[in-house]
C-alpha positions as CSV (number, residue, x, y, z in Angstrom):
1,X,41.7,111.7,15.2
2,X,40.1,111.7,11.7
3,X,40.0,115.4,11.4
4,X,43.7,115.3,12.2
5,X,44.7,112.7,9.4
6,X,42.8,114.2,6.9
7,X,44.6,117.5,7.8
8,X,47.8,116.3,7.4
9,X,47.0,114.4,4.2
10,X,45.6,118.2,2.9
11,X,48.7,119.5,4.5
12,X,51.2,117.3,2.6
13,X,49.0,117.7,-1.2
14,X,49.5,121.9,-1.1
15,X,53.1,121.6,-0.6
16,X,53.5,118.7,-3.2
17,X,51.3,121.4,-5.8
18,X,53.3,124.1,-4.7
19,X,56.4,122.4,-6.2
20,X,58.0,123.0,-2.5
21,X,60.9,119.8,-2.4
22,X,61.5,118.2,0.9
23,X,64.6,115.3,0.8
24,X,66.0,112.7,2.9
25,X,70.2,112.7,2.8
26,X,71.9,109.3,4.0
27,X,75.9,110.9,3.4
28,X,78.6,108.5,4.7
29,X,82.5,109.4,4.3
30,X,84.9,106.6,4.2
31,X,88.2,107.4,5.8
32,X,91.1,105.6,3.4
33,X,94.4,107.1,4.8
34,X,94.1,110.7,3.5
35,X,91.8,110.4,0.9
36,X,87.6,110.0,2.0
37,X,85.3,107.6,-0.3
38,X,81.7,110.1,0.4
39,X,78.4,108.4,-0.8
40,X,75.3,110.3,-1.0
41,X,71.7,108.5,-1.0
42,X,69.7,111.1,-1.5
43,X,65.7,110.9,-2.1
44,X,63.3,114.0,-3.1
45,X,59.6,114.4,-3.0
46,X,60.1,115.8,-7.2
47,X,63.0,115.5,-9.4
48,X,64.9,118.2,-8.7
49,X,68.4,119.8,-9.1
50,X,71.3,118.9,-6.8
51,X,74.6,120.8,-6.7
52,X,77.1,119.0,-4.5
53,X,79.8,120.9,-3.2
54,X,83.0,118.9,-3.3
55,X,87.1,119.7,-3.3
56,X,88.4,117.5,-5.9
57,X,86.4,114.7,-6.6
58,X,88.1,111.9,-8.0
59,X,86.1,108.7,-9.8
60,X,82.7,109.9,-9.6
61,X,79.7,107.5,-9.8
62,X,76.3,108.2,-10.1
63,X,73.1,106.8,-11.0
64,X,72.0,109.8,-13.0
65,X,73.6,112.4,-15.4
66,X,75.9,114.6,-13.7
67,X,78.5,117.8,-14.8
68,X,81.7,118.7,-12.8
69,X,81.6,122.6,-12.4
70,X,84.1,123.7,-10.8
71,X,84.4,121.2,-8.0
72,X,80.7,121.0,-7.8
73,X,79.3,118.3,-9.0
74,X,75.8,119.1,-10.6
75,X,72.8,116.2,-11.0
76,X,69.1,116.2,-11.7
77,X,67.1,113.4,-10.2
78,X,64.7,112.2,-8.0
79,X,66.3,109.5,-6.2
80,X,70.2,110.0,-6.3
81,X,73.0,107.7,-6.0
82,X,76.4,109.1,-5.8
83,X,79.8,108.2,-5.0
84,X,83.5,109.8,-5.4
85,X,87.0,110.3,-3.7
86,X,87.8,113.5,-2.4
87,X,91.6,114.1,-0.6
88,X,90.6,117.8,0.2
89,X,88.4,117.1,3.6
90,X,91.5,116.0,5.8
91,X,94.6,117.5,6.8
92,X,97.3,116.1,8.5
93,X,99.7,117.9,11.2
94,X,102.4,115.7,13.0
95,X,100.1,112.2,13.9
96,X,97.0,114.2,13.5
97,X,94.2,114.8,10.7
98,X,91.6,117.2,11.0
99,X,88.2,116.8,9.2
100,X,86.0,119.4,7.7
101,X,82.7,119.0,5.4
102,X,80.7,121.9,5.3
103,X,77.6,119.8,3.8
104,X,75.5,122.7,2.3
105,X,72.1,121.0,1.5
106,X,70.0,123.0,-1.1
107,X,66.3,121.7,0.2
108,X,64.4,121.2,3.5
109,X,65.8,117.6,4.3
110,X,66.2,114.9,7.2
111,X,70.1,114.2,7.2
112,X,72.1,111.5,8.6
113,X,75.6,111.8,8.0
114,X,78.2,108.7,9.0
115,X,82.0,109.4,9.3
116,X,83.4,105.9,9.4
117,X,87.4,106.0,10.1
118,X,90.2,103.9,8.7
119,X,91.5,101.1,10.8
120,X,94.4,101.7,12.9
121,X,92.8,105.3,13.2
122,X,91.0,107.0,16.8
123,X,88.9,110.1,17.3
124,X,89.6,112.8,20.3
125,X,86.2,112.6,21.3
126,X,86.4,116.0,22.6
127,X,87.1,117.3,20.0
128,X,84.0,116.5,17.5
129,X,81.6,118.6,16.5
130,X,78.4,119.2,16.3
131,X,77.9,117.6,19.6
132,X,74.8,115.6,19.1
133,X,76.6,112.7,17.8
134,X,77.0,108.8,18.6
135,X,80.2,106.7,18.4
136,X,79.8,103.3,17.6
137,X,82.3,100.3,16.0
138,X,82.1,97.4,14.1
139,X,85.0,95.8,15.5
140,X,87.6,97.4,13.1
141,X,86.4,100.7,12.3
142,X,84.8,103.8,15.1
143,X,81.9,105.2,13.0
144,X,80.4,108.5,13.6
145,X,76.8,109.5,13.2
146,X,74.9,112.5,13.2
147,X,71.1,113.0,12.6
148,X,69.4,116.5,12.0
149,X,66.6,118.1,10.1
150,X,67.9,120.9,7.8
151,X,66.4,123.7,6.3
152,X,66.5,124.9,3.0
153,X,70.1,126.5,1.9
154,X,71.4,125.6,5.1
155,X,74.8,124.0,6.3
156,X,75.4,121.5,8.5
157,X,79.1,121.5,9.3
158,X,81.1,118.9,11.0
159,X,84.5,118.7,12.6
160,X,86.6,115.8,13.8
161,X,90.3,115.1,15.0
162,X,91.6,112.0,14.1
163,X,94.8,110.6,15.4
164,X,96.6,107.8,13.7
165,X,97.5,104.8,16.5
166,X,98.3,101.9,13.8
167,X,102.4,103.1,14.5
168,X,102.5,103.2,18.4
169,X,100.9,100.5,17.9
170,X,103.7,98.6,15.8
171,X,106.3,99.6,17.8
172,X,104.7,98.6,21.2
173,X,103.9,94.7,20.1
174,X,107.5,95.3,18.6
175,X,109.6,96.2,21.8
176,X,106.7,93.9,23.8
177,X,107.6,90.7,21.3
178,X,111.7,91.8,22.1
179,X,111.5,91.5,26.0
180,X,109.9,88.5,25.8
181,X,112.1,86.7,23.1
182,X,114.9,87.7,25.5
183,X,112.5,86.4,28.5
184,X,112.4,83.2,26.6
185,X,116.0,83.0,26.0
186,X,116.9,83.7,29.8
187,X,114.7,81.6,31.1
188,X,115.7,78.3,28.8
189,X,119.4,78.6,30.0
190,X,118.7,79.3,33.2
191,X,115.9,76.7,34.3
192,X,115.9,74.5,31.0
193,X,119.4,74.1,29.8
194,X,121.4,74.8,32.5
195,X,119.3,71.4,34.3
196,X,120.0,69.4,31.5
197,X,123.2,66.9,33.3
198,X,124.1,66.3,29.8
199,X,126.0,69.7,29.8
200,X,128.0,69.0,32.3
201,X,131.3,68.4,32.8
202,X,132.5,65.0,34.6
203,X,133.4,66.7,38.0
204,X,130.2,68.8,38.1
205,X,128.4,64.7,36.9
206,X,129.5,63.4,39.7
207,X,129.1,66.5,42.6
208,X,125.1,66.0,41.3
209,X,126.0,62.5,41.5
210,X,126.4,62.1,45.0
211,X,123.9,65.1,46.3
212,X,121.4,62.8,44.0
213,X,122.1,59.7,46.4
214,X,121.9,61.7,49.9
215,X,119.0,62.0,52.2
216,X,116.8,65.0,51.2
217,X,119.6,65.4,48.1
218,X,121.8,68.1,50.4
219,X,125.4,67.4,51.9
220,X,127.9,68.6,53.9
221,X,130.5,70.5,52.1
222,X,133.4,67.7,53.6
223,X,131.2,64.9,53.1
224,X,131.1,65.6,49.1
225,X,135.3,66.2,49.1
226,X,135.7,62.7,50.6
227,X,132.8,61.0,48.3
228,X,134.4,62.8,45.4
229,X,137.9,63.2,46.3
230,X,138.3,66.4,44.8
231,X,140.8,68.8,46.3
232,X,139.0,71.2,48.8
233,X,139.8,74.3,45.7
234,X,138.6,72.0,43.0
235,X,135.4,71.2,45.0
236,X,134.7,74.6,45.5
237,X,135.2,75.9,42.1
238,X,133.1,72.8,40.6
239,X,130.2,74.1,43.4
240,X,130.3,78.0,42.2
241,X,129.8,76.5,38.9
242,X,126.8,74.5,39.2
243,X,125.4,77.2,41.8
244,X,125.8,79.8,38.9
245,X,124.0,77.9,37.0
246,X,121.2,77.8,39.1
247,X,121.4,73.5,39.8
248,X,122.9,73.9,43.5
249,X,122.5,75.8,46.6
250,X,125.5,76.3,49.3
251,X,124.1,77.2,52.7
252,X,126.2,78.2,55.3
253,X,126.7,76.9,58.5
254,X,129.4,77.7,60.7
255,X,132.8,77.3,59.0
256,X,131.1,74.7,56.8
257,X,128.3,74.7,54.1
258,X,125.5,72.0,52.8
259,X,125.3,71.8,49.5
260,X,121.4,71.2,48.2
261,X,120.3,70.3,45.1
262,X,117.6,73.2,43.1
């Protein structure tokens, strides 16, 4: 076991004298509609010289001294911070944006690379690559990740379809929030208003009235013209009303009908 450590300590002290530079990349890109805030954390075994390859970088920050060449931004460092806005890694078709970064890394590196999307904003899951990827969220946004070990001057490209959901979205709550206003608005004058006796007229007052004071609240048809003594067509246009309005029931029986309160 000794023999081993010791090898691997010897192992790891020729390729620091040999100037050889091994990294570790954290790179995370931010979607923010059609623009992409990328950050780069990037740590080297010796201070070394970094070319990033960007499309239009747009308010770059860095820890260290950088030149803009072209696109490419160009540092020298050791352990690297940098940041900047690039609108050239997405483009949209129709409700659709597709996502390229080619992510050419200069030195033998372990990578992880996080594509975090914009609210409102969903991935076709199929259609991601490299594969060997894991989806997570943090309740707002679906983050992507990848992991890898990269050699030197090699790429590691990755692909993703995103599909913007934010306006379905709005318009289902919109036409959802509609049927139920008009739901609402049904249901008051049909259950709430409509058996409110205050809205009633003085013949339809006293029909309720009198169905009120019978047994089980339901009468005979006759019984209410004698109690009331409307006219048999008066009667039955006051009881179409209130059965309209949901407040009676007429069932038939015979040549007659009981009248029943709702």
């Amino acid at each position: 076991m000794k023999n081993i450590y010791w090898s691997i300590i010897i192992f790891t002290l020729i390729i620091l004298s040999s100037g050889a530079v091994f990294g570790e990349y954290q790179i995370k890109y931010e979607q923010v509609g059609d623009k992409f805030l990328v950050s780069y954390n990037i740590s080297l075994n010796n201070e070394s010289e970094i070319t990033i390859e960007a499309g239009n970088p747009k308010s770059i920050n860095s820890n260290v001294d950088y030149t803009l060449n072209n696109g490419n931004i160009e540092l020298t460092g050791k352990n690297i911070y940098l940041s900047y806005i690039d609108s050239e890694l997405i483009e949209k078709s129709g409700n659709k944006y597709y996502f390229v970064s080619k992510n050419n890394i200069r030195y033998e590196s372990d990578m992880e690379i996080a594509l975090e999307l914009d609210e409102g904003f969903v991935l076709e899951r199929e259609n991601i690559y490299p594969k060997n990827f894991k989806i997570s969220s943090n309740g707002r946004n679906i983050v992507v990740k990848w992991k890898t070990h990269i050699m030197d001057n090699e790429d590691f490209p990755i692909f993703a379809v995103i599909e913007k959901t934010g306006r379905r979205f709005t318009y289902t709550y919109l036409v959802l929030g509609v049927v139920l206003v008009l739901l609402a608005v049904f249901m008051y004058f049909k259950y709430f208003r409509s058996k409110d006796y205050n809205y009633l007229i003085e013949s339809e007052k006293k029909v309720i009235e009198e169905i009120k004071k019978a047994e089980r609240k339901e009468m005979w048809q006759k019984q209410l013209q004698i109690k009331t003594g409307f006219s048999k067509a008066k009667l039955s246009r006051v009881i179409r009303n209130l059965e309209e309005r949901g407040l009676t029931k007429k069932i038939p029986f015979g040549n007659t009908n009981k009248i029943k309160l709702k």
